[in-house]
C-alpha positions in Angstrom: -66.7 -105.8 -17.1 -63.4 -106.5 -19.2 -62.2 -103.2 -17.4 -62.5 -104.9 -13.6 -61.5 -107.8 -14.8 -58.4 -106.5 -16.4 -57.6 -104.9 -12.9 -58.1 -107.9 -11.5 -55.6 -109.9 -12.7 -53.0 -107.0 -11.9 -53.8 -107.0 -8.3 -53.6 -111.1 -8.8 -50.2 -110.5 -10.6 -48.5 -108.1 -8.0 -49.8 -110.6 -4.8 -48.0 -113.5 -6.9 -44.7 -111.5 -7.3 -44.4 -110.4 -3.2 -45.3 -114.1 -2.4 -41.9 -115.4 -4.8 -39.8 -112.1 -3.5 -39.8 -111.3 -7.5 -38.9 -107.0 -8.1 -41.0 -105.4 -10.2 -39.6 -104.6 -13.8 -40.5 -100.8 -12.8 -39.7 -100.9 -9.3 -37.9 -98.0 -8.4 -36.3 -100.0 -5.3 -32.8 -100.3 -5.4 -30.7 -103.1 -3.5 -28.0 -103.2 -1.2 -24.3 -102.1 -2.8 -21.5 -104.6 -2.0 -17.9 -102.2 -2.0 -16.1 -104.2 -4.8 -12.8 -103.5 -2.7 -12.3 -106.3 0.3 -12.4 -104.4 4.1 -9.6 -105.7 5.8 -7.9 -104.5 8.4 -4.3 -106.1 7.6 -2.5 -109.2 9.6 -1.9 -109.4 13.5 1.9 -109.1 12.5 2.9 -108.2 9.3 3.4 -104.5 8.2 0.9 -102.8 6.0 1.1 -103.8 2.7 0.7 -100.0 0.9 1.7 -96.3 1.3 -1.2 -94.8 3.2 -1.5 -91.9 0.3 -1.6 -88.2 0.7 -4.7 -86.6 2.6 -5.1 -89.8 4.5 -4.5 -91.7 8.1 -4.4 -94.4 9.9 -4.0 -95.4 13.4 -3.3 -98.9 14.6 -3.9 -99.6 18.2 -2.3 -102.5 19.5 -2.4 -104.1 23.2 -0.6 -107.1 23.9 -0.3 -109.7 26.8 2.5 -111.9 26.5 4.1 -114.3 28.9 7.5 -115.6 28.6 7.1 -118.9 29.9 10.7 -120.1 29.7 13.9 -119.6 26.9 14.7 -122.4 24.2 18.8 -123.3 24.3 21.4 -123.5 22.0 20.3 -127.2 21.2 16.7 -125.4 20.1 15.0 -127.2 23.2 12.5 -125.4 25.6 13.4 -124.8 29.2 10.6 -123.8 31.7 11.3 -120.6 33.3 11.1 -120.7 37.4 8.4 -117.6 37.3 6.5 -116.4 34.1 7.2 -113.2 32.8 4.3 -110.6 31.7 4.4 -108.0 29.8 1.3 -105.5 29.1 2.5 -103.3 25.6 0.3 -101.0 24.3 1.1 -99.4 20.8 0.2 -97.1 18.6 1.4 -97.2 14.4 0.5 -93.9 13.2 0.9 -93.1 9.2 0.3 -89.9 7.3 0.2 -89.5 3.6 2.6 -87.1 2.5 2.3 -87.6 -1.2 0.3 -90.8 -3.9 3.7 -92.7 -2.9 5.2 -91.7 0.2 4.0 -91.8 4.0 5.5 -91.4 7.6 5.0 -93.6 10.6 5.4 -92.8 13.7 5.2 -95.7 16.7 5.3 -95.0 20.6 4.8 -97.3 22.6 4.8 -98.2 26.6 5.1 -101.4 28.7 3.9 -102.4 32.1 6.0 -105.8 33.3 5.7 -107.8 36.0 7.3 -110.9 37.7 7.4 -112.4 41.1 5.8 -109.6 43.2 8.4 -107.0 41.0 6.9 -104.4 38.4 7.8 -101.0 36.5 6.2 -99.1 33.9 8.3 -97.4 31.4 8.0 -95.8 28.3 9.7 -98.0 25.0 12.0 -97.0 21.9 10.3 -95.0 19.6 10.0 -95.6 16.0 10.0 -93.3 13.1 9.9 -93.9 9.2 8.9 -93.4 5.6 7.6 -95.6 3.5 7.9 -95.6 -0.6 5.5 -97.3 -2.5 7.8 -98.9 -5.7 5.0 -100.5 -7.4 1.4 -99.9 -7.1 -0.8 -103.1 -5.9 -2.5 -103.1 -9.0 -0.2 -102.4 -11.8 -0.5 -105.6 -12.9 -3.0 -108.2 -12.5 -1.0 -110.8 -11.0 2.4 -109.6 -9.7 2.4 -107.6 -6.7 3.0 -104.6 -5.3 6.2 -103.2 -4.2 7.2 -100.9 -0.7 10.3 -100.1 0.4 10.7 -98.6 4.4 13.3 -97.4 6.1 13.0 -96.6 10.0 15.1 -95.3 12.3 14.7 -96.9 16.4 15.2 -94.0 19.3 16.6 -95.1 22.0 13.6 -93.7 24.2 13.0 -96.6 26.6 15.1 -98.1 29.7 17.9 -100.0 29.0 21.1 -99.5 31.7 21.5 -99.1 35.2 18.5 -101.2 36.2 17.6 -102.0 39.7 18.8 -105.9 40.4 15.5 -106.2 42.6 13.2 -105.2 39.7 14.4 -108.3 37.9 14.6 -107.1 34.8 11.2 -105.5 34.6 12.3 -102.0 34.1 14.0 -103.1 31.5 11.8 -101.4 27.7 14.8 -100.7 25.1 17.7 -101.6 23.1 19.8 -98.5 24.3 20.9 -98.4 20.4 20.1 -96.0 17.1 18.9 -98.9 15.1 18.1 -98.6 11.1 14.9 -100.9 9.3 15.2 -101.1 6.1 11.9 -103.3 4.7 11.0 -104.5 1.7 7.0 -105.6 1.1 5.2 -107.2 -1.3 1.1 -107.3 -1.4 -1.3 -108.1 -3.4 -5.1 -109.1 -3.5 -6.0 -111.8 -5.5 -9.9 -113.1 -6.0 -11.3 -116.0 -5.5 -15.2 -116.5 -5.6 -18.2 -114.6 -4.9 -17.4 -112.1 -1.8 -13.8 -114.2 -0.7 -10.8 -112.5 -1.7 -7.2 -113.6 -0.3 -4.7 -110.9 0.7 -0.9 -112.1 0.5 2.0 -110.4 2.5 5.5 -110.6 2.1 8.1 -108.8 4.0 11.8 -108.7 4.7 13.2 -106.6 7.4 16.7 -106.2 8.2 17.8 -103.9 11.6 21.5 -102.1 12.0 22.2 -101.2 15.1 24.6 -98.5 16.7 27.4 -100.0 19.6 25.9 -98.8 22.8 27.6 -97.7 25.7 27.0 -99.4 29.4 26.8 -98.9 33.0 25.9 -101.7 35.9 22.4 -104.0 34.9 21.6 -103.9 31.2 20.0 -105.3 28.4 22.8 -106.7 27.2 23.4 -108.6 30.6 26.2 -107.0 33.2 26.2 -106.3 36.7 27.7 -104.3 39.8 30.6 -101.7 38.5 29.8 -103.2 34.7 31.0 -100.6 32.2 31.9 -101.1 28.8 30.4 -100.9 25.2 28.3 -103.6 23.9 28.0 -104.0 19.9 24.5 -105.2 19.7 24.1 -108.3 16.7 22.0 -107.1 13.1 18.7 -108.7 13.0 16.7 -110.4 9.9 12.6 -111.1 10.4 11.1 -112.5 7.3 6.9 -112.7 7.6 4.4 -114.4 5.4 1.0 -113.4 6.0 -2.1 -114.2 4.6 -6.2 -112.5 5.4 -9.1 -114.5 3.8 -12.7 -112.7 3.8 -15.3 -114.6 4.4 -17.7 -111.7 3.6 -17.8 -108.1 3.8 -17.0 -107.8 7.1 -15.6 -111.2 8.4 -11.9 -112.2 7.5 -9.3 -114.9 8.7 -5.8 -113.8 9.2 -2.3 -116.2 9.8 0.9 -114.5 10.1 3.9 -116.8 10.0 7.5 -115.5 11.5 11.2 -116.2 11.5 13.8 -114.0 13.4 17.4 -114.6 13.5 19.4 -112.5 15.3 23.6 -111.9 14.9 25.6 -112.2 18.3 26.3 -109.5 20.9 29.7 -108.7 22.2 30.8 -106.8 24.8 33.9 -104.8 25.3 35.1 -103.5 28.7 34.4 -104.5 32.7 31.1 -106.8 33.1 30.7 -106.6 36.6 29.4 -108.8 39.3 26.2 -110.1 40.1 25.2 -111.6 43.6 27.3 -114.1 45.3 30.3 -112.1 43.8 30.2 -113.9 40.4 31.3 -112.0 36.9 28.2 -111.7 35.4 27.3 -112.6 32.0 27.6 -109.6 29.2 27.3 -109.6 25.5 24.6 -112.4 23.9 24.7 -115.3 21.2 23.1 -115.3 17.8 19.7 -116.3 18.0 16.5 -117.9 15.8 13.1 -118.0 16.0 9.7 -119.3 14.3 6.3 -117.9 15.2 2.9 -117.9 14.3 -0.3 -115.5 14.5 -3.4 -116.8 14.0 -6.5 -114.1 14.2 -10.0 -112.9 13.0 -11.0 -109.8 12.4 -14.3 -108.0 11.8 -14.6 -104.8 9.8 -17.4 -102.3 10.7 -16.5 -100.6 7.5 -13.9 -100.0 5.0 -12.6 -96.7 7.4 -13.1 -99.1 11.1 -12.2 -102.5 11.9 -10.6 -105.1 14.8 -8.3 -107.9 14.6 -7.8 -110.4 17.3 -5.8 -113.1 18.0 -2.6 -115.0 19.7 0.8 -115.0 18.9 3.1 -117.6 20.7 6.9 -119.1 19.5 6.7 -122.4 18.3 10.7 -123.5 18.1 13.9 -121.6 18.8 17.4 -121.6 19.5 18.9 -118.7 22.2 15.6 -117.1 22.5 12.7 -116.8 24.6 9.4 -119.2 24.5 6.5 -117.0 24.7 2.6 -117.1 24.2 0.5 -113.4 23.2 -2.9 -112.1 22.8 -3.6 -109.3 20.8 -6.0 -107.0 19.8 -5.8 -103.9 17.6 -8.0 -101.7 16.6 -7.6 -99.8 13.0 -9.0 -96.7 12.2 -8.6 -95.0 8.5 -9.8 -91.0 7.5 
């Protein structure tokens, strides 16, 4: 009798426990791992925050959609364009490990463009690089990690002798050997529970080579235009900032300033229609920008980030609003 009652009061033990969701003190039964490191995707903008390390890549697919709805003046005020301008970029950041603290980068990318019943398609500049990782992210607990990139910009997309009629839509490149050097600073700092906020920092500053011209340009010109134009040194500063919400949900801002030197131009600038000189060479030039996005993470190796990108002020420079998508894929 003590025996069946005895078993009893097991059975009436184990019901109790699945009823409150209590585990067993000698259940086998293990629960669900959360990876201790964030999965994050990095900002819209902002370059990646570490050297991708030997054995390893990742591809970042980009495709923007951006219409330039107009040009802020030299007073920083906007001015409506007559017809928008879009632009369809898709990109590609490739980086390969090459050792623990070095990687290289590779970034084609190609533009379809299209304004008042005009378009072309056209391959851009390509980009290639190394990155140094100075510091490592976690060497200490609080100040953060250091990369240093240098880049050098081919002059692979269409800059001179454009067609007048295309209206500047076969127009994808600078026409100039241009050198980024970039300086970054990341680091991952936790908060509470499963939130974590990633911080980005980055400076990059752009030489570029004089490049030689002939009739429609980048750099403005005409009919008969041929001279050299000495395109201005560029500075982009970006602060960017991803907060997880869990393990696969995460808020992204990026926040952007650009200021660009002035362009001159040396030589004959041609004529445009109606037998004017056209305009060559281009002033110096700011602008302020934001990206806000959310991304989702499939897993530490997959992930998407979407979001918009548009100019918020400006002097000499265009007003423009973006949607962007990327997807990010690590092995």
């Amino acid at each position: 009798m003590k025996k069946w009652a005895l078993v009893g009061i097991l059975c009436l033990g184990d019901i109790l426990q699945a009823q409150c969701g209590l585990e067993s003190p000698i259940s086998t039964s293990t629960a669900p791992t959360i990876d201790p490191k964030p999965w994050l995707t990095g900002p819209l903008i902002a370059p990646i925050g570490e050297v991708v390390p030997y054995g390893d890549f990742i591809v970042k697919s980009y495709v923007y959609f951006t219409t330039n709805t107009g040009f802020y003046n030299k007073n920083w005020h906007s001015v409506s364009a007559r017809e928008n301008f879009f632009t369809l970029q898709a990109q590609f950041l490739c980086f390969f490990g090459l050792t623990p603290w070095c990687d290289l980068n590779i970034i084609p990318q190609f533009f379809y463009e299209t304004t008042s019943g005009q378009h072309s398609v056209h391959f851009g500049d390509l980009t290639i690089g190394l990155d140094f990782q100075l510091m490592d992210v976690d060497f200490t607990p609080y100040f953060p990690g250091i990369k240093f990139a240098v880049r050098e910009v081919f002059p692979t997309g269409n800059f001179q002798r454009l067609s007048p009629r295309k209206l500047w839509t076969d127009q994808t490149g600078g026409g100039t050997f241009a050198t980024q050097f970039d300086l970054v600073f990341y680091k991952i700092f936790p908060l509470q529970g499963l939130h974590r906020l990633s911080t980005t920092l980055s400076g990059q500053y752009t030489v570029n080579t004089p490049v030689n011209v002939h009739g429609f340009n980048t750099y403005g010109g005409g009919f008969g235009a041929n001279g050299k134009a000495l395109p201005g040194n560029s500075f982009q500063g970006i602060m960017s900032f991803e907060l997880t919400l869990n393990q696969n949900w995460v808020l992204a801002l990026d926040n952007i300033y650009t200021h660009t030197n002035s362009t001159s131009f040396f030589g004959i600038p041609g004529i445009v229609f109606g037998g004017t000189l056209a305009n060559a060479g281009k002033p110096s030039s700011d602008q302020l920008s934001f990206a806000p996005a959310i991304e989702y993470n499939f897993s530490r190796n997959l992930g998407v980030i979407a979001g918009c990108w548009f100019s918020a002020l400006g002097r000499n420079s265009t007003e423009f609003r973006s949607g962007v998508i990327n997807f990010v894929y690590v092995y």
